[in-house]
C-alpha positions as CSV (number, residue, x, y, z in Angstrom):
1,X,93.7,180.0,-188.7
2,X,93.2,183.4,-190.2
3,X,92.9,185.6,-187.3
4,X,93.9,185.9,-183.5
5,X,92.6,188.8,-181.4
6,X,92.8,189.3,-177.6
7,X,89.7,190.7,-176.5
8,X,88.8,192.5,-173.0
9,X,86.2,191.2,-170.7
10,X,85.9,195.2,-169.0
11,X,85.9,198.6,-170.4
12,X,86.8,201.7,-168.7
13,X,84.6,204.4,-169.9
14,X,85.2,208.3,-169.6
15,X,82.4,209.3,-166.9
16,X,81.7,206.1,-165.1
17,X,82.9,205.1,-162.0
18,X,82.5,200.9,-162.4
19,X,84.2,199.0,-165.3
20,X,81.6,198.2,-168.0
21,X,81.1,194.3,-167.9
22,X,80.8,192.5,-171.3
23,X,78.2,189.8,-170.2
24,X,74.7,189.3,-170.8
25,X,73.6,190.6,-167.9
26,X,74.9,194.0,-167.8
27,X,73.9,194.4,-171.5
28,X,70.5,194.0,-170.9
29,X,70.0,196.0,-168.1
30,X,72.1,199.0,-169.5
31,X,70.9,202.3,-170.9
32,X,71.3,202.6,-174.9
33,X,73.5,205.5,-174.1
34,X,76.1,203.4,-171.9
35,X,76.1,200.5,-174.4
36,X,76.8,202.6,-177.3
37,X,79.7,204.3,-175.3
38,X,81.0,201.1,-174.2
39,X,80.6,199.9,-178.2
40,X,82.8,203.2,-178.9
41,X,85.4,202.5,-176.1
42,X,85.5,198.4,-177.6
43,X,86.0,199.7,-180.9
44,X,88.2,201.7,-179.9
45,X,90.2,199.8,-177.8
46,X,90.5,196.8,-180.4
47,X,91.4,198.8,-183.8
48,X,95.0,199.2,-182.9
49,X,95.3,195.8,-182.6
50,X,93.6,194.6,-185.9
51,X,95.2,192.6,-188.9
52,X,95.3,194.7,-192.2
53,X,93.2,191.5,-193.9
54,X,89.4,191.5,-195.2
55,X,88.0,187.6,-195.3
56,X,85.4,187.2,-197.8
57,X,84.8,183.3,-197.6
58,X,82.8,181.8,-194.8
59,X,84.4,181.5,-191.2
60,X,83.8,180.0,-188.0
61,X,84.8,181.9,-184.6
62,X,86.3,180.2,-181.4
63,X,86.6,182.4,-178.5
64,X,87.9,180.9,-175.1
65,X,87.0,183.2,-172.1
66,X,89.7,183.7,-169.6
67,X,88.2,184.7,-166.5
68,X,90.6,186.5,-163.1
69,X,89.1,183.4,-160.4
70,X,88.1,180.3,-160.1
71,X,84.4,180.9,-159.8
72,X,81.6,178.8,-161.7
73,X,80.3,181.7,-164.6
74,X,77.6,181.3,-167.8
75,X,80.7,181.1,-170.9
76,X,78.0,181.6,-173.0
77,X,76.8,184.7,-171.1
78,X,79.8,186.2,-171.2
79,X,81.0,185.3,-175.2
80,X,77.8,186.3,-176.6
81,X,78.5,189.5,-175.8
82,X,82.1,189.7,-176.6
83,X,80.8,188.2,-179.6
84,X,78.1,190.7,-180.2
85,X,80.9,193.8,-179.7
86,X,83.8,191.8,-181.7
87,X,81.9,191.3,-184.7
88,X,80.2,194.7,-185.3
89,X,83.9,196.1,-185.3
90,X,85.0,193.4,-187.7
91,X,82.2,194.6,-189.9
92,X,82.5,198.2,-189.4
93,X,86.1,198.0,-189.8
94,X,85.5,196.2,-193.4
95,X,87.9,192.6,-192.4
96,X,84.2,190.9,-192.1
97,X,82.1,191.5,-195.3
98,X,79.1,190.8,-192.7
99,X,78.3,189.0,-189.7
100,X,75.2,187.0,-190.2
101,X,74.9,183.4,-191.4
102,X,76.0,183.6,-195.1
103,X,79.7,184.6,-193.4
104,X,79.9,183.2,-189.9
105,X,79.1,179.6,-190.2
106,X,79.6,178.9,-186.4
107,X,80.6,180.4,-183.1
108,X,81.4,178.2,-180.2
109,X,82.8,179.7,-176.4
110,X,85.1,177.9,-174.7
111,X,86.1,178.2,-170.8
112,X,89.8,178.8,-170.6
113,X,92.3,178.6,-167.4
114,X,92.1,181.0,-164.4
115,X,94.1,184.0,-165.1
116,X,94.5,186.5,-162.4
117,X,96.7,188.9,-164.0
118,X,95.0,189.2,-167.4
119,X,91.1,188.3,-167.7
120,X,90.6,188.2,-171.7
121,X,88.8,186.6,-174.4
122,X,90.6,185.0,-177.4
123,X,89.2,185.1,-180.5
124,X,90.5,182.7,-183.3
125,X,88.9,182.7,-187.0
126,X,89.3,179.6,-189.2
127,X,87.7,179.3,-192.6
128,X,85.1,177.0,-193.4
């Protein structure tokens, strides 16, 4: 594995009263303005947290969603998104070279456990 990131599922942003979702479905129906504040407050958010390595050769992502219930969701609803955010901040942030084919070989979602406490995505990298 080359990376690990946790990843949140909800962004507070300065202004707005409701938690910006990162699912599908909030992403298409959102202003340009609100989704490139909630793209500022990801990036934000996620920097501290990111290795000091760039990865040059081909990669595949995993991310396993962790959702706070039990209730039936779309994984792939939610991860494309999460997706979407995650690797533009990889790119901008220079680790990912780029995020298209050439680079990211594969992405697959994965539902992970209930967690009440601490709703997250998990995002691991492995080379090619």
């Amino acid at each position: 594995m080359l990376m690990y990131l946790e990843l949140p599922l909800h962004l507070k942003l300065h202004k707005v009263k409701k938690p910006f979702a990162l699912n599908l479905n909030t992403y298409r129906n959102a202003h340009y303005y609100l989704l490139n504040k909630a793209k500022i407050a990801f990036k934000k958010q996620l920097e501290p947290t990111l290795p000091d390595i760039v990865i040059r050769q081909p990669v595949r992502f995993e991310y396993t969603i962790f959702m706070p219930t039990k209730r039936a969701y779309d994984v792939a609803n939610v991860g494309s998104i999460v997706d979407k955010f995650c690797s533009d901040v990889l790119v901008e942030c220079n680790i990912l070279h780029d995020d298209n084919t050439d680079f990211v070989k594969s992405v697959k979602y994965i539902h992970g456990e209930k967690d009440k406490d601490s709703p997250r995505a998990e995002l691991r990298v492995y080379e090619v």
